[in-house]
Each structure stands twice: as C-alpha cells, then as structure tokens.
NUKE-903695 format. One record per atom (N, C-alpha, C, O, CB): residue number from 0; residue in three letters; atom name; x, y, z negated. Coordinates in Angstrom, 1 decimal. Atoms other than C-alpha are relative to their C-alpha. Glycine has a CB too. Example, Ala and Ser with C-alpha at 12.3 -4.5 7.8 and 13.67 -1.06 7.14 Angstrom:
- i,aa,at,c1,c2,c3
- 0,Ala,N,0.9,-1.2,0.0
- 0,Ala,CA,12.3,-4.5,-7.8
- 0,Ala,C,0.9,1.2,0.0
- 0,Ala,O,1.9,1.2,-0.7
- 0,Ala,CB,-1.0,0.0,-1.2
- 1,Ser,N,-0.9,-1.1,0.0
- 1,Ser,CA,13.7,-1.1,-7.1
- 1,Ser,C,-0.8,1.1,-0.8
- 1,Ser,O,-0.3,2.2,-0.9
- 1,Ser,CB,0.4,0.5,1.4
//
This chain:
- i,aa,at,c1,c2,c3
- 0,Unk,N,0.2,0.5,1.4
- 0,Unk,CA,-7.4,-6.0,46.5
- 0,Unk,C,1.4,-0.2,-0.6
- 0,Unk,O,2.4,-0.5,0.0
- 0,Unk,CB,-0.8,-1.4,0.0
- 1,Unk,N,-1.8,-0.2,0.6
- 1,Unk,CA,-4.4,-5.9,44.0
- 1,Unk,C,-0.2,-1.5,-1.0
- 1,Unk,O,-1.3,-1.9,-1.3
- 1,Unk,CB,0.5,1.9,-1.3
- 2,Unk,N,0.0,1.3,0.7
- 2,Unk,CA,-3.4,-9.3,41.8
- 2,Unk,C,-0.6,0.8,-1.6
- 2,Unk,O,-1.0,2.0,-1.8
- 2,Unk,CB,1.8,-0.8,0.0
- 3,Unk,N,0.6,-0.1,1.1
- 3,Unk,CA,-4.4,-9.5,38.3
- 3,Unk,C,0.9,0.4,-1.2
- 3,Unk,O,0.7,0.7,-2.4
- 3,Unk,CB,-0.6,-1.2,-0.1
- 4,Unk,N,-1.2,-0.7,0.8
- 4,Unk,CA,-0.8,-8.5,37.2
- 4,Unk,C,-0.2,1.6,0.2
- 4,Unk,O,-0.1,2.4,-0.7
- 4,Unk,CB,1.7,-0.6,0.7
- 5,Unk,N,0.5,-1.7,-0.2
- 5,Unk,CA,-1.8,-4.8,38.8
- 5,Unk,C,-0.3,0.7,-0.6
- 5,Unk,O,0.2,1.7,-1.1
- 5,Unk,CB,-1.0,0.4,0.7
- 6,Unk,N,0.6,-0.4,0.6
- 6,Unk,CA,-4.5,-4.8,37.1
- 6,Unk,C,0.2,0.3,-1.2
- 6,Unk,O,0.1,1.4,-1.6
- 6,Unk,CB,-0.8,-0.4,0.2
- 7,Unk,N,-0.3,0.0,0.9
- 7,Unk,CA,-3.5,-5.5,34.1
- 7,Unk,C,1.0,1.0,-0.5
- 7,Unk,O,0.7,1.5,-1.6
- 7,Unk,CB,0.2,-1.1,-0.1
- 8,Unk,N,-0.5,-1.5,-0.1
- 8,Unk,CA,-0.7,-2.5,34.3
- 8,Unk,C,-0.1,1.1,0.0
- 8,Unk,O,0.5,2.1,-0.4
- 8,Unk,CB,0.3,0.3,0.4
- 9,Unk,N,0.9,-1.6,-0.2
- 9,Unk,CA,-2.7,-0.2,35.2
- 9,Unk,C,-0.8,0.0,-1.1
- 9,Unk,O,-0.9,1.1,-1.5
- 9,Unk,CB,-1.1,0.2,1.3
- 10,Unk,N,1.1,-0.2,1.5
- 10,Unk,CA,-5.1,-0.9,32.0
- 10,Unk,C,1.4,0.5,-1.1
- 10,Unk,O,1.5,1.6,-1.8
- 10,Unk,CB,-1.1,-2.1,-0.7
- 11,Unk,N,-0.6,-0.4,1.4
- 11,Unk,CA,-2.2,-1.0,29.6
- 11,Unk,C,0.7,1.5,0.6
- 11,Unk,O,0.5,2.3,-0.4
- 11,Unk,CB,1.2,-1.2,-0.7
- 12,Unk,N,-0.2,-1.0,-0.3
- 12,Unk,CA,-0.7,2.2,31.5
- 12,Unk,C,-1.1,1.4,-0.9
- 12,Unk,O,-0.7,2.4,-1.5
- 12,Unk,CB,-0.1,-0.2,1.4
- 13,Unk,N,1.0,-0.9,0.1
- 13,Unk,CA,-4.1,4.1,30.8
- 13,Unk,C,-0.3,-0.2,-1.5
- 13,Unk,O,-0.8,0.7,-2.1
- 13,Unk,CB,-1.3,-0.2,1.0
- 14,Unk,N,0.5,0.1,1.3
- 14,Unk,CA,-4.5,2.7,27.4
- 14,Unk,C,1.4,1.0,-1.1
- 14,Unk,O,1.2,1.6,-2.2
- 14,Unk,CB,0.0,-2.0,-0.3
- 15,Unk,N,-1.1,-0.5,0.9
- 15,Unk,CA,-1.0,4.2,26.3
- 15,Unk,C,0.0,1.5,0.4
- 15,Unk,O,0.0,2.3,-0.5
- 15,Unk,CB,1.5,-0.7,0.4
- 16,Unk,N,0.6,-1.7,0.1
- 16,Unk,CA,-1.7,7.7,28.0
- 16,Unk,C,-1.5,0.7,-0.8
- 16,Unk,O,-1.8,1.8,-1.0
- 16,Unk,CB,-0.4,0.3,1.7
- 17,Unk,N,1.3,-0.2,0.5
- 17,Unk,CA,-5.2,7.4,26.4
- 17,Unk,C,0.7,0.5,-1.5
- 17,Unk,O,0.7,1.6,-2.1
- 17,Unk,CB,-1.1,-1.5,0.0
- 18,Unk,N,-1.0,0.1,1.7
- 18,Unk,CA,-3.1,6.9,22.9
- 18,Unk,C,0.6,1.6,-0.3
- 18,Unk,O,0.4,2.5,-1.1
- 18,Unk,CB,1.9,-1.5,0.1
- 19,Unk,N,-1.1,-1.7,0.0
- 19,Unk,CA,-0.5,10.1,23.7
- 19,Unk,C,-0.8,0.7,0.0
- 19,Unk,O,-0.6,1.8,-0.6
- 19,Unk,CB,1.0,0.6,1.1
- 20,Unk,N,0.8,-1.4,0.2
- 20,Unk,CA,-3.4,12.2,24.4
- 20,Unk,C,-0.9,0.4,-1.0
- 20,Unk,O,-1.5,1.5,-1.1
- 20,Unk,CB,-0.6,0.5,1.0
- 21,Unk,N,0.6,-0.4,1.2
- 21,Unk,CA,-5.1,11.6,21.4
- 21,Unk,C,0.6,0.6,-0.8
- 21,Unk,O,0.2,1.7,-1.1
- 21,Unk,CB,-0.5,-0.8,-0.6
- 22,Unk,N,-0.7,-0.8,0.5
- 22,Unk,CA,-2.7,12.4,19.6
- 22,Unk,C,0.8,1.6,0.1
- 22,Unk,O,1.0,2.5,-0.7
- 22,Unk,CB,0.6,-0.8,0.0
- 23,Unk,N,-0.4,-1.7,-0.5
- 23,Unk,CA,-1.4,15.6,21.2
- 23,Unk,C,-1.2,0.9,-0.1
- 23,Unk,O,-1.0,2.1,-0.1
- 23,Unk,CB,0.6,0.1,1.6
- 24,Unk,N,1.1,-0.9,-0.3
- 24,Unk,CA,-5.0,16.9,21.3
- 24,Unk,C,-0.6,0.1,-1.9
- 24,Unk,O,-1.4,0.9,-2.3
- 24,Unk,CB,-1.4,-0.8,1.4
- 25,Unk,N,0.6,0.1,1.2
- 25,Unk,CA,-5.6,15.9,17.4
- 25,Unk,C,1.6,0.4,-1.4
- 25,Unk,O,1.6,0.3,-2.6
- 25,Unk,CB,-0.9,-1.8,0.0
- 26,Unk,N,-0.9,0.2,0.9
- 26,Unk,CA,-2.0,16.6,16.2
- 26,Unk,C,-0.2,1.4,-0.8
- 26,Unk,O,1.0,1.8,-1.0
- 26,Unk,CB,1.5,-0.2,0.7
- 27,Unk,N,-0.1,-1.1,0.6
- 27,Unk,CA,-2.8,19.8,14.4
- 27,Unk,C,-0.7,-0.4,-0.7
- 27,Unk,O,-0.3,-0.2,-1.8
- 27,Unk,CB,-0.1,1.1,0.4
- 28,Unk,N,0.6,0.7,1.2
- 28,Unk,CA,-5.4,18.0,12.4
- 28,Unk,C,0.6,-0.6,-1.0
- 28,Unk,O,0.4,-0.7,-2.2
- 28,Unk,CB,-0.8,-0.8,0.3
- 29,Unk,N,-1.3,1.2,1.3
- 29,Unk,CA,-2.7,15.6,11.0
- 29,Unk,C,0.9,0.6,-0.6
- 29,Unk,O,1.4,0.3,-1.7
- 29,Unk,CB,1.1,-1.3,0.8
- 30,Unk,N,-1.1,-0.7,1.2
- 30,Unk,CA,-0.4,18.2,10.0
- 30,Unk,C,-0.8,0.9,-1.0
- 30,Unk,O,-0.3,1.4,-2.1
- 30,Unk,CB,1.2,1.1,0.7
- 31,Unk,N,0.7,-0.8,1.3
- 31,Unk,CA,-3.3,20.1,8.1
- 31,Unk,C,-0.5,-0.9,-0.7
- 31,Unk,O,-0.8,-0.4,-1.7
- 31,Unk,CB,-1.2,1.0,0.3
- 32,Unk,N,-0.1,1.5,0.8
- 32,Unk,CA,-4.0,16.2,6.7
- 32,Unk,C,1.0,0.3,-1.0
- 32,Unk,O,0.7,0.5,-2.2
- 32,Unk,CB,0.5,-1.4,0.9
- 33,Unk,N,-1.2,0.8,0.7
- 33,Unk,CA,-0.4,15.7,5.6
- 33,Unk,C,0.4,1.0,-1.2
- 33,Unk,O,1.5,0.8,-1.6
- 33,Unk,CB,1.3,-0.3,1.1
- 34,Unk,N,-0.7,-0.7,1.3
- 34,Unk,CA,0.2,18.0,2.6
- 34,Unk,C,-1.3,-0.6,-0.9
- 34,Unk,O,-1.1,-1.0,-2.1
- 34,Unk,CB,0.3,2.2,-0.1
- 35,Unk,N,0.9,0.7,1.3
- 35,Unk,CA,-3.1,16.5,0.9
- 35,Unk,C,0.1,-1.6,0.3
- 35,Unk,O,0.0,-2.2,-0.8
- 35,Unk,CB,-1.9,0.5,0.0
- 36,Unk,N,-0.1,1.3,0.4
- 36,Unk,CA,-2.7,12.9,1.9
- 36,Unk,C,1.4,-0.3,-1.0
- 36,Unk,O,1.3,-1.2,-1.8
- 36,Unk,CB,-0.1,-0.9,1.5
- 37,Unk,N,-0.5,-0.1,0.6
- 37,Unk,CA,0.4,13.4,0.4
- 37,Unk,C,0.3,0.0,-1.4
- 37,Unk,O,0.9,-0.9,-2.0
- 37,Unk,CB,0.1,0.5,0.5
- 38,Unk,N,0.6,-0.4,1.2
- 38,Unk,CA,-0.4,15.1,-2.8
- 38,Unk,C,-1.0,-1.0,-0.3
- 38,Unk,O,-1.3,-0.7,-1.4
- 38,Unk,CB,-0.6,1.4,0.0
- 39,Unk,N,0.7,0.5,0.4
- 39,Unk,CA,-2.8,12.6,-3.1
- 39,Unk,C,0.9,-1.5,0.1
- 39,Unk,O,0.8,-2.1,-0.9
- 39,Unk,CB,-1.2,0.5,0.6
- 40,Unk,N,-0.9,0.8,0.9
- 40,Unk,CA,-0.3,9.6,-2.7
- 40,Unk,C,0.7,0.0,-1.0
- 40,Unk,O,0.8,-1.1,-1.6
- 40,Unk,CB,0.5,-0.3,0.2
- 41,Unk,N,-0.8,-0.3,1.3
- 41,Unk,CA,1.9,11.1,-5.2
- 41,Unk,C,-0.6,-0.3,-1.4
- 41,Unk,O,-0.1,-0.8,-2.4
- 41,Unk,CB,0.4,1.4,0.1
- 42,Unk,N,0.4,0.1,1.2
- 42,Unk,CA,-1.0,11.5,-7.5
- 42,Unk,C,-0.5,-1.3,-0.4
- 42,Unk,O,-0.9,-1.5,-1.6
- 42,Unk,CB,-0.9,1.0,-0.1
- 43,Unk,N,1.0,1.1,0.1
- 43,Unk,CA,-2.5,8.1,-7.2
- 43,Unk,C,1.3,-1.1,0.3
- 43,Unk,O,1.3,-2.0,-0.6
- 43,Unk,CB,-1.5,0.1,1.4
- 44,Unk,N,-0.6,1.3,-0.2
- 44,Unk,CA,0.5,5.7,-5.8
- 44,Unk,C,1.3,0.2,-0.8
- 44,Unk,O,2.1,-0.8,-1.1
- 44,Unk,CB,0.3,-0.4,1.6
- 45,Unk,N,-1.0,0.3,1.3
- 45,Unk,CA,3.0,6.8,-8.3
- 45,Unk,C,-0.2,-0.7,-1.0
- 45,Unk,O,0.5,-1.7,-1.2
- 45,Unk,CB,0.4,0.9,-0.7
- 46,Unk,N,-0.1,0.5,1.3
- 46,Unk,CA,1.8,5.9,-11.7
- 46,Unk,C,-0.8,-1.7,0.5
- 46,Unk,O,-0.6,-2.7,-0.2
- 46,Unk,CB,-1.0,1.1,-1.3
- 47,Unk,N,0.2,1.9,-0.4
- 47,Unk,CA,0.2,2.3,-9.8
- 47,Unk,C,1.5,-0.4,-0.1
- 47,Unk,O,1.7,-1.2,-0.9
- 47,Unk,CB,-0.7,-0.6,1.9
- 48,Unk,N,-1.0,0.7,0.0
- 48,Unk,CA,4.2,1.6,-9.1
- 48,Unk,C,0.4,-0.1,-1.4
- 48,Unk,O,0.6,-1.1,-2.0
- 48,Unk,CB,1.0,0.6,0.8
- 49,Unk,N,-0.9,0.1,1.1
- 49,Unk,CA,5.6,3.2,-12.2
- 49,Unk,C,-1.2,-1.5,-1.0
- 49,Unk,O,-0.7,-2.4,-1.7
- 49,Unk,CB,0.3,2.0,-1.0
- 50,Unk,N,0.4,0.6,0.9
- 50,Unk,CA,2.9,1.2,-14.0
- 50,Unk,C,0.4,-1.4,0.3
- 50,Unk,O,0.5,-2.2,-0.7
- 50,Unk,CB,-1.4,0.3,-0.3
- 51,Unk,N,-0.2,1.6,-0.6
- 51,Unk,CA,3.7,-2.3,-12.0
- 51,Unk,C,1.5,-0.2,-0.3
- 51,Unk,O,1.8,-1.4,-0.4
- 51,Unk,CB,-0.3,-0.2,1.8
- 52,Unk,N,-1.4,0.0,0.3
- 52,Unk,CA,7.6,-1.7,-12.8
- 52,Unk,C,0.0,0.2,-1.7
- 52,Unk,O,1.0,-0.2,-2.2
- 52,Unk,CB,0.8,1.2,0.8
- 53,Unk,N,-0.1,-0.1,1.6
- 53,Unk,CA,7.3,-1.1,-16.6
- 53,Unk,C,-0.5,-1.2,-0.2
- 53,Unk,O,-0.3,-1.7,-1.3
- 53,Unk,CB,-0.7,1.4,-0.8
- 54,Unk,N,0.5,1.2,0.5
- 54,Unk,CA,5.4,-4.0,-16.4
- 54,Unk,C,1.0,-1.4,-0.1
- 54,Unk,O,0.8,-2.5,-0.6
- 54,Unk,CB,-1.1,-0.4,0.9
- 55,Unk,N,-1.0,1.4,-0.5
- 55,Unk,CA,8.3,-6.1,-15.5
- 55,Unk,C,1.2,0.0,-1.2
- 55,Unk,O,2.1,-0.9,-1.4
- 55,Unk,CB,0.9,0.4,1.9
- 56,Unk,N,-0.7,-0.1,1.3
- 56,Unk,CA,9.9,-4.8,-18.9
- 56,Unk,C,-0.5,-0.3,-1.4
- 56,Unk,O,-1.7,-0.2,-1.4
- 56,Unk,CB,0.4,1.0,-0.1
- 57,Unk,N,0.1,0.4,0.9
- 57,Unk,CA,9.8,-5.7,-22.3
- 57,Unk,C,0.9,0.9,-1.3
- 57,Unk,O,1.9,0.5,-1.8
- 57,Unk,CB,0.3,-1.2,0.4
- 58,Unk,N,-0.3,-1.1,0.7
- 58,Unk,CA,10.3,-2.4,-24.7
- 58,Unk,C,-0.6,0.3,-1.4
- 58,Unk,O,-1.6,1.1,-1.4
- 58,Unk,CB,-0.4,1.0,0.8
- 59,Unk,N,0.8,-0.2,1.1
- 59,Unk,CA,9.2,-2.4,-28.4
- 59,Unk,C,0.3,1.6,-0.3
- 59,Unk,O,1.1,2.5,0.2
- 59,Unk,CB,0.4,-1.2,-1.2
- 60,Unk,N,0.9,-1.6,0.2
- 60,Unk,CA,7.8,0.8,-29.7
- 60,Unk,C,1.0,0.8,-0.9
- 60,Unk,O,0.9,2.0,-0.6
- 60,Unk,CB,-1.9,-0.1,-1.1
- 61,Unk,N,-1.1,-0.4,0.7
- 61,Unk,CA,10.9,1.7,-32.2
- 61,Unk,C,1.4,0.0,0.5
- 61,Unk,O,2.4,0.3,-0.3
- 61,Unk,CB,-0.1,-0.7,-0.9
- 62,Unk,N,-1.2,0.1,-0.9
- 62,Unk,CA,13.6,1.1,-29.3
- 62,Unk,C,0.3,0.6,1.0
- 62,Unk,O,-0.6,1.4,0.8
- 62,Unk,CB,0.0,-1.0,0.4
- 63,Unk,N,-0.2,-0.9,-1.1
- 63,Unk,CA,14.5,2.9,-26.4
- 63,Unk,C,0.8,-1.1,1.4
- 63,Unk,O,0.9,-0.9,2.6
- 63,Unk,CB,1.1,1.4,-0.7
- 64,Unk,N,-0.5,0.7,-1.1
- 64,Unk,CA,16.3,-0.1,-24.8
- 64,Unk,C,-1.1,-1.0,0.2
- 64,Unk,O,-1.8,-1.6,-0.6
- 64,Unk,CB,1.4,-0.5,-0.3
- 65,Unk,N,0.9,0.7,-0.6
- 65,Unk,CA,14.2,-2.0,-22.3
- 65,Unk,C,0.8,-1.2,0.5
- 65,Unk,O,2.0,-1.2,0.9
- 65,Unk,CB,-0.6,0.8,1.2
- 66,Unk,N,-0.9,1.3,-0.3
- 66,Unk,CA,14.7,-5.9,-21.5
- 66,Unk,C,-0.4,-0.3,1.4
- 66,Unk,O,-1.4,0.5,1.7
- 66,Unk,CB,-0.3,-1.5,-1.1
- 67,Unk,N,0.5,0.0,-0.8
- 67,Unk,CA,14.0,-6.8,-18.4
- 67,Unk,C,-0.6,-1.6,0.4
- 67,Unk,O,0.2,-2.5,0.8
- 67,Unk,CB,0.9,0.8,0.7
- 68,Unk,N,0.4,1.5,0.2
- 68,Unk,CA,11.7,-10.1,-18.3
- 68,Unk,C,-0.3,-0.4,1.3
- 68,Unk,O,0.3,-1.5,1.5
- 68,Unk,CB,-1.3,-0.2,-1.0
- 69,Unk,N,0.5,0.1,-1.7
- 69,Unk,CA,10.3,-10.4,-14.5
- 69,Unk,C,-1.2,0.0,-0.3
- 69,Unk,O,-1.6,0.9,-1.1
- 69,Unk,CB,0.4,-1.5,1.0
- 70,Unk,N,0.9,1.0,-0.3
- 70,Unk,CA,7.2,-12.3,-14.0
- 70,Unk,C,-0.6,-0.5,-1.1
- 70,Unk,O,-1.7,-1.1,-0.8
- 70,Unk,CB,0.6,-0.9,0.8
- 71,Unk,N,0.1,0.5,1.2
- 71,Unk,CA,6.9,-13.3,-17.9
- 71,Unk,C,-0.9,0.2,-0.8
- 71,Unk,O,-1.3,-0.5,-1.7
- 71,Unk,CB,1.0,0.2,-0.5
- 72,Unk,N,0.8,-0.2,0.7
- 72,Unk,CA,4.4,-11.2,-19.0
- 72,Unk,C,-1.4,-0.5,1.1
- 72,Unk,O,-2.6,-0.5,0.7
- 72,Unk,CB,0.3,1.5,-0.6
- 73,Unk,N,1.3,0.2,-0.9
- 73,Unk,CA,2.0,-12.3,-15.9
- 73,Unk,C,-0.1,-1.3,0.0
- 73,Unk,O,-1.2,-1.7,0.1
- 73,Unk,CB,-0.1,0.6,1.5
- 74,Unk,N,-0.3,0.9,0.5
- 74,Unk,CA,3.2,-15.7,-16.5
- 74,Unk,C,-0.7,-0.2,-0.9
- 74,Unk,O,-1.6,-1.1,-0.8
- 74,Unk,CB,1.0,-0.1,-0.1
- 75,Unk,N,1.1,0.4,1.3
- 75,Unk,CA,1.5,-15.8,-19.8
- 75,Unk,C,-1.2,0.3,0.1
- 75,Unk,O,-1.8,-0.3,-0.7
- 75,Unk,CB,0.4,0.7,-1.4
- 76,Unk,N,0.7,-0.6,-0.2
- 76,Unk,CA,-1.1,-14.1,-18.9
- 76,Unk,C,-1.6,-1.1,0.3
- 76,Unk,O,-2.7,-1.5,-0.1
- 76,Unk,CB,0.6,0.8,1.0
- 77,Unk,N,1.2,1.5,-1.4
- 77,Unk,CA,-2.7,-16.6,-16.1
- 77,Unk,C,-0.2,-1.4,-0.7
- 77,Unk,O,-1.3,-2.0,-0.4
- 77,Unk,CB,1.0,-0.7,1.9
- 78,Unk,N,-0.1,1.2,0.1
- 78,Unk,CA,-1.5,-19.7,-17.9
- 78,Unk,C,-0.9,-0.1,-1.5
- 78,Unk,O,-1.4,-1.2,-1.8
- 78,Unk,CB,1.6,-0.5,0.2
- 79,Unk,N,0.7,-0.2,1.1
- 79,Unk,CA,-3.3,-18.3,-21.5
- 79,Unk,C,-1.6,-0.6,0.3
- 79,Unk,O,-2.4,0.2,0.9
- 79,Unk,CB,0.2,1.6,-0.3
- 80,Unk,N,1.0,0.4,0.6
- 80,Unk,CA,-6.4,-20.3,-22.3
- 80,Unk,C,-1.1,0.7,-0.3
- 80,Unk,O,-2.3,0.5,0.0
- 80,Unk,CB,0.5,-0.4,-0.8
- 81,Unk,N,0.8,-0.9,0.1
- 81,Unk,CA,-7.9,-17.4,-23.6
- 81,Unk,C,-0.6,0.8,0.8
- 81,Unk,O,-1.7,1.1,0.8
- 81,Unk,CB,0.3,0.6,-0.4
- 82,Unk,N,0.1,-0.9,-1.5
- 82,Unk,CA,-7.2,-15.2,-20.1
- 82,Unk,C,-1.4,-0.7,0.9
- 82,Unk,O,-2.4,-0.3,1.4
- 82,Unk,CB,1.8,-0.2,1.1
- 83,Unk,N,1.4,0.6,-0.9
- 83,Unk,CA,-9.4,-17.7,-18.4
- 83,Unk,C,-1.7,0.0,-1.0
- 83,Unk,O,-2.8,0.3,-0.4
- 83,Unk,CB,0.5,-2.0,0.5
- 84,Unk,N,1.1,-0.1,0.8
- 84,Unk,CA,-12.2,-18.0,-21.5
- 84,Unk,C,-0.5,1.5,0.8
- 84,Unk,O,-1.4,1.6,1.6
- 84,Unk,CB,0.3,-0.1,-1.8
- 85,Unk,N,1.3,-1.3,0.5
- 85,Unk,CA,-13.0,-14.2,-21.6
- 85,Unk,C,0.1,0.6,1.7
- 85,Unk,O,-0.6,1.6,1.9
- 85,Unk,CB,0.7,1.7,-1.8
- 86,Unk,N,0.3,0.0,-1.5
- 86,Unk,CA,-12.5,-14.1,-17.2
- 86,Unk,C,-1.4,-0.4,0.5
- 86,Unk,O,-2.1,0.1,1.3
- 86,Unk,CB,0.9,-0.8,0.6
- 87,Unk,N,1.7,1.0,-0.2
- 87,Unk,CA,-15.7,-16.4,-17.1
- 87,Unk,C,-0.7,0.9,-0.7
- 87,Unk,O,-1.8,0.9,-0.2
- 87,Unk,CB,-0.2,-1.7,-0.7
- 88,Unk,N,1.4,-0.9,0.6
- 88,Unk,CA,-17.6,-13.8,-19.7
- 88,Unk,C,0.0,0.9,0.6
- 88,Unk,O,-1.1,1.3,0.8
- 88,Unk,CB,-0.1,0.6,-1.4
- 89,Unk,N,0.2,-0.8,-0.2
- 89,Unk,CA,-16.5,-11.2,-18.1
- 89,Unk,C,-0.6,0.2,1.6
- 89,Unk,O,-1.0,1.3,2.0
- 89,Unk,CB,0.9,0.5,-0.4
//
C-alpha cells in the first residue's frame, strides 16, 4: 500500500498528461479556431473599448480637441435623479 502523498502524485501526474494530450490530439482544431475567434474579437471587442475610452472624454461636435474628464460622465449618470426614475420604468 503507498501513503496518501503517492497517491495524490500520481493523480496530479495523470491529470497533467491527461491535459497535454488533449491538447496535442485537438491542436489542429484550435488553429482552424484562431483566425475566426480572432476576426471575431476584433469585430466585436474593439468598438466595446474604443466606445468605453471615448467615453472617458469630453469632445463637442464643432471641435476636434478632446478633454479628458475620467469617471465624470458616469458620475452624473448614477447620481442623476432622473437615471434612477426612468431605471424603475424601464
């Protein structure tokens, strides 16, 4: 009979060869994956950033220079009276 440290070595052993050979037996799936998960973050997690970073500015419509406010416009947002009214209708 072997201690319970053995055992325990031998599981995580088999769990980490289990791991490598999934991978080696599925790695040609992941590289025929990776040009569309790709193309599909680009198309989907760009304009979420650019849109979360423009948010953090303050650019009137006749100007070209941007201020940079932080937190100011989500700040008003939450603390607006109104924001919470038409949150509850909606």
């Amino acid at each position: 009979m072997g201690t319970i440290e053995e055992y325990a070595e031998r599981a995580t052993d088999s769990r980490l060869e289990r791991g490598v050979g999934y991978l080696r037996r599925n790695s040609r799936a992941y590289l025929l994956i990776a040009p569309a998960a790709i193309f599909l973050l680009s198309v989907v997690g760009y304009p979420i950033i650019e849109t979360f970073r423009l948010s953090l500015y303050e650019s009137p419509a006749d100007s070209p220079v941007e201020t940079y406010v932080g937190f100011q416009h989500y700040v008003e947002i939450l603390t607006s009276d109104i924001f919470t009214q038409l949150l509850w209708q909606t």
